[in-house]
MDAnalysis code that builds the backbone (N, CA, C; Angstrom):
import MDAnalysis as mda
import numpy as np

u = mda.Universe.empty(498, n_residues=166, atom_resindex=np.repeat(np.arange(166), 3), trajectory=True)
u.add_TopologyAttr("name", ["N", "CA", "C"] * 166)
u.add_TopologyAttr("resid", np.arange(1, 167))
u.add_TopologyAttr("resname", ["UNK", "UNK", "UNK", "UNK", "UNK", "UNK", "UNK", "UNK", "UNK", "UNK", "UNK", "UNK", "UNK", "UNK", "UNK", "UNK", "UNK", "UNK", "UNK", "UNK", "UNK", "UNK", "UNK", "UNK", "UNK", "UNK", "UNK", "UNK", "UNK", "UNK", "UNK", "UNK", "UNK", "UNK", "UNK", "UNK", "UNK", "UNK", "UNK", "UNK", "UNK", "UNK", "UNK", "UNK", "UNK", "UNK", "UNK", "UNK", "UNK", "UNK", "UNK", "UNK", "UNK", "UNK", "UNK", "UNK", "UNK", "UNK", "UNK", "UNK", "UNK", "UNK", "UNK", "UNK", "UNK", "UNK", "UNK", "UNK", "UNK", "UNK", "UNK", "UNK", "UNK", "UNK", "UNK", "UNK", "UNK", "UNK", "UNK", "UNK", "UNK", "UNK", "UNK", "UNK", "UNK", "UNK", "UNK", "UNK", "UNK", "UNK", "UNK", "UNK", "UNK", "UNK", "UNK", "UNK", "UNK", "UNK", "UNK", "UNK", "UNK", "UNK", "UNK", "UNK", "UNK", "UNK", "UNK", "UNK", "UNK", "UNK", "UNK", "UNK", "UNK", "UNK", "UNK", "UNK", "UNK", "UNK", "UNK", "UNK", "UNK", "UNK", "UNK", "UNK", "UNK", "UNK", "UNK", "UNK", "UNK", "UNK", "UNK", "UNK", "UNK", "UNK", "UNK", "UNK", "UNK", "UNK", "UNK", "UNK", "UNK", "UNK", "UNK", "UNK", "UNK", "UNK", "UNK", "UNK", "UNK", "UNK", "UNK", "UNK", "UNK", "UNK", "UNK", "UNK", "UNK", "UNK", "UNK", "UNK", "UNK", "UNK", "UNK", "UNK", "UNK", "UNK"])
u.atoms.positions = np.array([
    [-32.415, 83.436, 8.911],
    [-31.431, 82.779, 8.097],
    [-30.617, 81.765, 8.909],
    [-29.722, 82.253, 10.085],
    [-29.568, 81.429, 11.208],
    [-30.078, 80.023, 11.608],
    [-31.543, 80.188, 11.056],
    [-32.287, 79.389, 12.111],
    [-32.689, 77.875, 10.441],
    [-32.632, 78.452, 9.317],
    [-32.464, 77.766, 8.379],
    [-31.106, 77.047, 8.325],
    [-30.369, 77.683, 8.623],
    [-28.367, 76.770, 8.366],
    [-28.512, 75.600, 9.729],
    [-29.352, 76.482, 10.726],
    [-29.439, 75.217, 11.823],
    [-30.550, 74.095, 11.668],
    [-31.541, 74.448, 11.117],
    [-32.333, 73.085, 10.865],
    [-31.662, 72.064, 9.592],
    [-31.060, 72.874, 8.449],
    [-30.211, 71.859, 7.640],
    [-29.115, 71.197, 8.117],
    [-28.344, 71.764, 9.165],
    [-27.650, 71.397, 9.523],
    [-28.072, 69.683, 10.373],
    [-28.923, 69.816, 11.259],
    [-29.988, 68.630, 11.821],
    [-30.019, 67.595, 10.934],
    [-30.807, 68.130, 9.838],
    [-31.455, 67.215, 8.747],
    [-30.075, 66.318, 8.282],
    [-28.876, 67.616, 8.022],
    [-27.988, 66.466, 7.456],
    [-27.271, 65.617, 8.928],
    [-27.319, 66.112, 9.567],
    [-27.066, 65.112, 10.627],
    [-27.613, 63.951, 10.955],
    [-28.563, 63.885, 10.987],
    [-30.041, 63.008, 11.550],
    [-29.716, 62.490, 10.113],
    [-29.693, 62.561, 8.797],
    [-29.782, 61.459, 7.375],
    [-28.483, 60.822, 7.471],
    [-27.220, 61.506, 7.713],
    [-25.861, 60.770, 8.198],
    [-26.516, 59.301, 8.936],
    [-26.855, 59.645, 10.227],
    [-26.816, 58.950, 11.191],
    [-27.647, 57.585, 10.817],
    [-28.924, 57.965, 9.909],
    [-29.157, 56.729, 9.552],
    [-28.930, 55.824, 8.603],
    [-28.138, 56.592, 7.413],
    [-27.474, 56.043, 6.848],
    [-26.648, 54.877, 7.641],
    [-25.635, 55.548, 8.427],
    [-24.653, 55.109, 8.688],
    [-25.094, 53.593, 9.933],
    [-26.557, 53.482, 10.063],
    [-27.401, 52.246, 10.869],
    [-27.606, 51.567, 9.800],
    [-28.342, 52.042, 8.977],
    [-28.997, 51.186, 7.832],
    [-28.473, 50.917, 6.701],
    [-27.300, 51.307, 6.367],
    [-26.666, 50.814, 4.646],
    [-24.929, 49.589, 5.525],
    [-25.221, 48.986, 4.806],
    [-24.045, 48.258, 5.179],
    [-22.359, 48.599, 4.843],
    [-22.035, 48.622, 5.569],
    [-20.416, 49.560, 4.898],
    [-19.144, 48.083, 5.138],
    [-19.551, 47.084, 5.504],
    [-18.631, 45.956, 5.373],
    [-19.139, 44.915, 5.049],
    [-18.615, 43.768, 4.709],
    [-19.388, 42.614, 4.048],
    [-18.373, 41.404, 4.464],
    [-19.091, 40.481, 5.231],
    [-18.541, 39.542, 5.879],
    [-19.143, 38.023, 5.025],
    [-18.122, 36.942, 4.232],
    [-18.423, 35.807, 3.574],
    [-18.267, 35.073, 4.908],
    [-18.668, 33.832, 4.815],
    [-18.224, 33.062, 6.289],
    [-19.320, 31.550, 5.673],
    [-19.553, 30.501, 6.773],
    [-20.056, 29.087, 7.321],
    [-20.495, 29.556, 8.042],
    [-21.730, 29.005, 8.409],
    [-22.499, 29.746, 9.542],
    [-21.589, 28.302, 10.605],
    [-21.386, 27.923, 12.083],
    [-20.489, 27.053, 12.706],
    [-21.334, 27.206, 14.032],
    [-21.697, 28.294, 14.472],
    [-22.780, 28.372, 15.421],
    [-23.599, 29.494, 15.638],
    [-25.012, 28.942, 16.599],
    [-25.913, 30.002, 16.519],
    [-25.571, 30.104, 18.633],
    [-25.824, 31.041, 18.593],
    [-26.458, 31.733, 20.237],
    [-27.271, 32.675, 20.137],
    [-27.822, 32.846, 21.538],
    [-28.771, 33.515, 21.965],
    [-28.895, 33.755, 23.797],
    [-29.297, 34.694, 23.723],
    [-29.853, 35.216, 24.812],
    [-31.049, 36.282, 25.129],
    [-32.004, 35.967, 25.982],
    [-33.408, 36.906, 26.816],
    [-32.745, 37.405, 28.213],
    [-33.349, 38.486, 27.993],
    [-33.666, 39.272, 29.213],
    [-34.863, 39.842, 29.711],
    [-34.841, 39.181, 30.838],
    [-36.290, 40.896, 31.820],
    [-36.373, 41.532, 32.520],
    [-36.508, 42.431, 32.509],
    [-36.165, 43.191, 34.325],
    [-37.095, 42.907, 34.713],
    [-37.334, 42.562, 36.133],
    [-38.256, 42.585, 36.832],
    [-38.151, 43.453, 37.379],
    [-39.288, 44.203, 38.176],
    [-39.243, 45.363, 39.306],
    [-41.197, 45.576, 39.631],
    [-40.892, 46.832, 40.414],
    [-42.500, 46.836, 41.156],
    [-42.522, 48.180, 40.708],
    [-43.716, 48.599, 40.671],
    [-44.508, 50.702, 40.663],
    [-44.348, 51.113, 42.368],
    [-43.992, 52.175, 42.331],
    [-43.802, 52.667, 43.566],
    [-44.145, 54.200, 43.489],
    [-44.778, 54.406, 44.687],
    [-45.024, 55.671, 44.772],
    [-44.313, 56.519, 45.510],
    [-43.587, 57.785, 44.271],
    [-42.594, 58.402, 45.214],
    [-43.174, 60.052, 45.209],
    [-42.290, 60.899, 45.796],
    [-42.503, 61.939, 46.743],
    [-41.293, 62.909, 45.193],
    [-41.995, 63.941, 44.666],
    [-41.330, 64.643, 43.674],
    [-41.577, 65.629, 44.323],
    [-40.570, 66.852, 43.613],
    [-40.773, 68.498, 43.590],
    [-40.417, 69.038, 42.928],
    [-40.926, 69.678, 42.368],
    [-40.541, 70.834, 40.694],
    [-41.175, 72.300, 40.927],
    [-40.417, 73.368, 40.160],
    [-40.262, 74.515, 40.223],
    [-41.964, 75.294, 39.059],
    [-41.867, 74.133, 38.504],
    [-43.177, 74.581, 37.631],
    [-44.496, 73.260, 37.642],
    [-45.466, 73.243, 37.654],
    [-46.536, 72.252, 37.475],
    [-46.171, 71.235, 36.533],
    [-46.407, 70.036, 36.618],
    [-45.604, 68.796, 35.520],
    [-46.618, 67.913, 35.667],
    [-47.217, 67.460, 34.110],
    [-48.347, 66.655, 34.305],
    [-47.766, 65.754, 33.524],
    [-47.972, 64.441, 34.368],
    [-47.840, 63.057, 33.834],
    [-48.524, 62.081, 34.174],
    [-48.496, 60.815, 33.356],
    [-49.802, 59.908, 34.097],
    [-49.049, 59.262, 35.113],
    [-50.018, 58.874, 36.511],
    [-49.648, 58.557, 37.798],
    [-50.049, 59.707, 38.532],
    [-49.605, 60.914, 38.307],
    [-49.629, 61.224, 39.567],
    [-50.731, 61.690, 40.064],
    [-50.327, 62.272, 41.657],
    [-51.437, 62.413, 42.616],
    [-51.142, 63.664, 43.618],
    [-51.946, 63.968, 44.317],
    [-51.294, 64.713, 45.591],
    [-50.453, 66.440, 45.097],
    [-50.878, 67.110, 43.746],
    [-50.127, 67.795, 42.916],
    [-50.844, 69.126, 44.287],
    [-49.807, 69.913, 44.813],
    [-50.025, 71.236, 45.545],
    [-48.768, 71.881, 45.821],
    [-49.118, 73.275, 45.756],
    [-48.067, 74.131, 45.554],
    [-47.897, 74.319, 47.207],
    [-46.191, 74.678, 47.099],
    [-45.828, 74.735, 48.316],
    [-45.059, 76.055, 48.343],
    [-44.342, 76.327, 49.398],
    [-43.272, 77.891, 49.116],
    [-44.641, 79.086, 49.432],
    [-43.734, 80.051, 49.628],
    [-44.593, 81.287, 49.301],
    [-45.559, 81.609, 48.229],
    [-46.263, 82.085, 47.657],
    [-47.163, 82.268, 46.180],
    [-47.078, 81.432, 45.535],
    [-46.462, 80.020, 45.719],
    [-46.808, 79.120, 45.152],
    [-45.135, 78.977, 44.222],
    [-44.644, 78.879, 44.701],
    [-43.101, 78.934, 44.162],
    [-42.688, 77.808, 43.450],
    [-43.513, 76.832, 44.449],
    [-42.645, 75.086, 43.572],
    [-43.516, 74.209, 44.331],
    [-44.098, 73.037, 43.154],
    [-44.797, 72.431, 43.337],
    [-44.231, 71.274, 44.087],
    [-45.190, 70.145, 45.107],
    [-44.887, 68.952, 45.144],
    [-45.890, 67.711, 44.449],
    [-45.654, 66.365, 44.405],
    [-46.568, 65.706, 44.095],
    [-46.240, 64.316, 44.067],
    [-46.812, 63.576, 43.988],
    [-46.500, 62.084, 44.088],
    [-46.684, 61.442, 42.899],
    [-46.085, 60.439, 42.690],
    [-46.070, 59.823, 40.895],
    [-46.080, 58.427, 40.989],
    [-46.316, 57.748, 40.184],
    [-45.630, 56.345, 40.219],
    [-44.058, 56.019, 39.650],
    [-43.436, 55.571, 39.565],
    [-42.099, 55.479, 39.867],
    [-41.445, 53.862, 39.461],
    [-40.790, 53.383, 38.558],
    [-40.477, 51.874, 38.397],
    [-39.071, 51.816, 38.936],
    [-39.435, 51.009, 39.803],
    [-37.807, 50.258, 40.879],
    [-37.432, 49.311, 40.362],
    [-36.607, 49.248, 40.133],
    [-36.103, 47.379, 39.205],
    [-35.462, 47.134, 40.380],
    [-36.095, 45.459, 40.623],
    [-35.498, 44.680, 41.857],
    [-34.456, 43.661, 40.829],
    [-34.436, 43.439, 39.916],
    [-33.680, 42.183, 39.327],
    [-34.052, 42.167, 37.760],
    [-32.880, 41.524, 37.402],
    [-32.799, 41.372, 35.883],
    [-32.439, 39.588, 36.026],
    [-33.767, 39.243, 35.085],
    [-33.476, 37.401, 34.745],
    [-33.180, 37.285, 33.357],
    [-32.134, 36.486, 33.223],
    [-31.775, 36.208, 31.582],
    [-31.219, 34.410, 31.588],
    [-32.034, 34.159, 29.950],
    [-31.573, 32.948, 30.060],
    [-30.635, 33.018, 28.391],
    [-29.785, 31.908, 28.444],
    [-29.160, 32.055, 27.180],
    [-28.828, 30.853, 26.566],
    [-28.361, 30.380, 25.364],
    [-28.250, 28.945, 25.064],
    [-27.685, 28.720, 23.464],
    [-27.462, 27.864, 22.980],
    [-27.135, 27.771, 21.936],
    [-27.395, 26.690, 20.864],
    [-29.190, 26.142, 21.593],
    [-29.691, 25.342, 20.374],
    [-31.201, 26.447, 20.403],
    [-31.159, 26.235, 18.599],
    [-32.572, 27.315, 18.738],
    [-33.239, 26.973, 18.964],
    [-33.792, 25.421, 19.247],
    [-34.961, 25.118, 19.822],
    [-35.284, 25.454, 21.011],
    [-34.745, 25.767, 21.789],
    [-34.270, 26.209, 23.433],
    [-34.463, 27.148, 23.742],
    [-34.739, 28.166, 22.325],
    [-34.802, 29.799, 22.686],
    [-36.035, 30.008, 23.551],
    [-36.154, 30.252, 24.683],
    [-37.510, 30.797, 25.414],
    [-36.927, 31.896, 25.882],
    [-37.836, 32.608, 27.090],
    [-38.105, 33.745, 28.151],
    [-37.573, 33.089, 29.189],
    [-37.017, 33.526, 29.934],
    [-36.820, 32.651, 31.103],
    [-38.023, 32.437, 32.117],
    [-38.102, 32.004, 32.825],
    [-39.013, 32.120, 33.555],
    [-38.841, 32.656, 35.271],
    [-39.742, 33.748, 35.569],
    [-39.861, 34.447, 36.269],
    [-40.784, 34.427, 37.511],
    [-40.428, 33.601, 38.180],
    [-41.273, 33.323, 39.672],
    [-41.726, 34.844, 40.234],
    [-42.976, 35.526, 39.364],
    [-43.213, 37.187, 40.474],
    [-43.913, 36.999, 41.404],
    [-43.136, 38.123, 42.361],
    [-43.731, 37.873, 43.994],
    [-44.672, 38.639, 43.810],
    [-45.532, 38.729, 44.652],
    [-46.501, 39.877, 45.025],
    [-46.294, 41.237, 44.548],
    [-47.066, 42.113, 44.298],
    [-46.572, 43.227, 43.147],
    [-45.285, 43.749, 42.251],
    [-44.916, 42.607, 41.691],
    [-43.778, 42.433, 41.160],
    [-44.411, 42.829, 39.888],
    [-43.723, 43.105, 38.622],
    [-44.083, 42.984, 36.769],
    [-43.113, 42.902, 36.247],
    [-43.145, 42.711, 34.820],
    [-42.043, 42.444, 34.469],
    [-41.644, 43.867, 33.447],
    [-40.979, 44.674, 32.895],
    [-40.725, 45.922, 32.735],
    [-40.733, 45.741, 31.368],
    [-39.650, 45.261, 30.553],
    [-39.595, 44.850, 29.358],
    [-38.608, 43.465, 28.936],
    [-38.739, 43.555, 27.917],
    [-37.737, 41.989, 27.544],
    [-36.545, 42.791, 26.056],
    [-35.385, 42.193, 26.035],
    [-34.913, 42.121, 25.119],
    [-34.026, 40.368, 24.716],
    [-33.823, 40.598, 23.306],
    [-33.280, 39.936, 23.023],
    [-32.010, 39.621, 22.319],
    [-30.716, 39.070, 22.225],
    [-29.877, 39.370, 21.482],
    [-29.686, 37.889, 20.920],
    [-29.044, 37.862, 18.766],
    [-28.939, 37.065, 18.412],
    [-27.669, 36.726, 17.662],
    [-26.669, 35.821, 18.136],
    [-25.626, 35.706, 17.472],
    [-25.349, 34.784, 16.813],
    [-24.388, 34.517, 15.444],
    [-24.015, 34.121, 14.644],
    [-22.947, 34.070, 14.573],
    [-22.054, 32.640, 14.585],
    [-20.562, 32.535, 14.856],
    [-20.234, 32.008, 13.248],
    [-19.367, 32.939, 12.275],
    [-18.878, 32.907, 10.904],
    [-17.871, 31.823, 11.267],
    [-17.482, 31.467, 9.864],
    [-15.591, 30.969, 9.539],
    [-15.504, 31.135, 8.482],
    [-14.296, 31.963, 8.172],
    [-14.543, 32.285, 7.255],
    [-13.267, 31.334, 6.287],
    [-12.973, 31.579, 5.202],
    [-12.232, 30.645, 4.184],
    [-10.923, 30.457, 4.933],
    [-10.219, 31.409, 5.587],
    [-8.972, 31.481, 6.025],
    [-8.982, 30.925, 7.156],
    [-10.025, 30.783, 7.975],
    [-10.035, 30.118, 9.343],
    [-10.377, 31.320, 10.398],
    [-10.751, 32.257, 9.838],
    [-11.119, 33.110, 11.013],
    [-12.403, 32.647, 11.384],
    [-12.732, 33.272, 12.699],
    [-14.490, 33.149, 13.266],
    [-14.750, 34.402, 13.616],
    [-16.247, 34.919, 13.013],
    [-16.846, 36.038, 13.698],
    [-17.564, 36.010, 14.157],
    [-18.199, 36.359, 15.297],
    [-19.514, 37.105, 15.353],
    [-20.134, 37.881, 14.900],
    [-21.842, 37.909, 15.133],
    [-21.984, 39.423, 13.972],
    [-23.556, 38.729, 14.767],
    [-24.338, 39.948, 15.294],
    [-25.532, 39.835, 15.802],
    [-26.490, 40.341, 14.362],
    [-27.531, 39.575, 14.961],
    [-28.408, 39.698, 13.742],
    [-30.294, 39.741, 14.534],
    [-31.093, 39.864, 13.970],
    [-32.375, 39.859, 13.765],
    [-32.842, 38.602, 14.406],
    [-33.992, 38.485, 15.210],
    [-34.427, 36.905, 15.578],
    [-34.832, 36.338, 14.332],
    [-35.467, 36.778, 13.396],
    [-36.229, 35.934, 12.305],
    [-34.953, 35.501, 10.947],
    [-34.226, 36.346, 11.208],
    [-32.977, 35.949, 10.288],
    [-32.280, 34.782, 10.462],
    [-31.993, 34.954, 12.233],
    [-31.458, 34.156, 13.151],
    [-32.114, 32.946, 13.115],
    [-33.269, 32.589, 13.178],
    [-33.846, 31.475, 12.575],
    [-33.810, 30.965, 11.627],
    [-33.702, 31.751, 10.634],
    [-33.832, 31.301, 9.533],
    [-32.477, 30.339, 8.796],
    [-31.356, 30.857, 9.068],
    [-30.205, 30.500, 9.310],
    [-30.032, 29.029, 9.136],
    [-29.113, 28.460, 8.392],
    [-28.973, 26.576, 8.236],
    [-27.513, 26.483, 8.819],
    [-27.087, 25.543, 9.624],
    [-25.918, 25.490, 10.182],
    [-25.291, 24.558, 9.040],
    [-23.875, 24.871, 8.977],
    [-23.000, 24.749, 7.477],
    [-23.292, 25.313, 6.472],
    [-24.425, 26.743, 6.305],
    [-24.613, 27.343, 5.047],
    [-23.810, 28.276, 5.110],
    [-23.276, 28.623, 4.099],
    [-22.813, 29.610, 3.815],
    [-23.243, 31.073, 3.423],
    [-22.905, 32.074, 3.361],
    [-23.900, 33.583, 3.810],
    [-23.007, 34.524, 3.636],
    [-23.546, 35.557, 3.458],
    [-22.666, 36.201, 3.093],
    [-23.706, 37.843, 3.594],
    [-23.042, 38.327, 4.956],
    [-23.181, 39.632, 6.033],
    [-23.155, 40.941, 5.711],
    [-24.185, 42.015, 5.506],
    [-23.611, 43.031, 5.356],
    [-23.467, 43.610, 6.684],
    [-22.684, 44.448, 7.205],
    [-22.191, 44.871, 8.884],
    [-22.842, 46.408, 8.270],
    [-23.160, 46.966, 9.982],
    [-23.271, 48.634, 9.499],
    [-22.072, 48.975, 10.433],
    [-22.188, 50.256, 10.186],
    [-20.643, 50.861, 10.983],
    [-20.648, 50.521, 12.476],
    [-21.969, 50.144, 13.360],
    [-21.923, 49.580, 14.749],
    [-21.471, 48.022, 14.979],
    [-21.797, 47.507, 13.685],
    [-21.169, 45.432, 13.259],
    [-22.565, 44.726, 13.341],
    [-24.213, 45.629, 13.373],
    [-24.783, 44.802, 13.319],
    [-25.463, 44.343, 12.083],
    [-25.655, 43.178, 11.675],
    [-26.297, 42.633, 10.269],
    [-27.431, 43.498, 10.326],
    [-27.349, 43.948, 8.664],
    [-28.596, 45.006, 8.582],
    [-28.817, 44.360, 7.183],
    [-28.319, 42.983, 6.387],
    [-28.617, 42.058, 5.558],
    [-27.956, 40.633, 5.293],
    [-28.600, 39.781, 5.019],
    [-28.086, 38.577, 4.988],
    [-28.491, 38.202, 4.093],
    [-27.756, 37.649, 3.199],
    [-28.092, 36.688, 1.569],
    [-26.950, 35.674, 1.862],
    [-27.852, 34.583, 1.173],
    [-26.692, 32.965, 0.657],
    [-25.658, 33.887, 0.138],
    [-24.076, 33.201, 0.757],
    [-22.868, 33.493, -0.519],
    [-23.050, 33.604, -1.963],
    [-23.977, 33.115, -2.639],
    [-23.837, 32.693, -3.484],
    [-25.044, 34.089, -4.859],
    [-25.219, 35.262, -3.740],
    [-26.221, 36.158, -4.658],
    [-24.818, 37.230, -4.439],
])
């Protein structure tokens, strides 16, 4: 019975939570006045490091897996391992401009992953300005002097965008 009040309990937690990402709970009218942007990458290299664990641990990479200690108490083993030497980011504020930056890699260098962030500077009737990050394809899509009208989720990020005018 216990173990039922605790998995509902989850469920309603975990449906909260995405609610509260995915339905919009504020609504921002505005001029779109400007767009920005920014990329990122980490760069870094695979490295092979030196682990030890109390029980056998299989993951991809590793190598060298032998028990050490008395009867075999705790294992060692070698893995591959990602070191980030540097993070490159470029940023700008015409969308034609939007690229990756570019990344001179040295000798076993890679690049780890990329993100991207996209902003949207409002005004709204009274003279305020917001920000409010949004989607790349939204972010494109976007006409500078249109007007729009934001739904925010409880974190402020656009999770919809329609003309003012729906």
């Amino acid at each position: 019975m216990a173990a039922l009040i605790i998995v509902a309990i989850v469920i309603a937690v975990a449906g909260g939570l995405v609610l509260a990402i995915a339905v919009p709970v504020r609504y921002v009218d505005g001029v779109v006045c400007g767009l920005s942007w920014q990329r990122t990458m980490r760069v870094g290299q695979p490295v092979l490091e030196k682990r030890y664990s109390l029980r056998p641990t299989l993951w991809p990479g590793m190598t060298n897996v032998r028990a050490i200690g008395k009867r075999g108490a705790a294992y060692a083993y070698e893995g591959q391992a990602w070191r980030q030497l540097r993070t490159v980011t470029a940023s700008g504020d015409d969308r034609d401009d939007a690229a990756w930056p570019s990344a001179a890699l040295r000798p076993g260098e890679q690049v780890r992953d990329k993100s991207g962030s996209y902003t949207v500077e409002l005004s709204s009737a009274k003279g305020k300005r917001r920000r409010v990050k949004v989607p790349e394809r939204q972010w494109r899509s976007l006409e500078m002097g249109g007007a729009y009208r934001f739904g925010r989720n409880i974190v402020g990020y656009a999770v919809r965008v329609r003309p003012a005018s729906q």
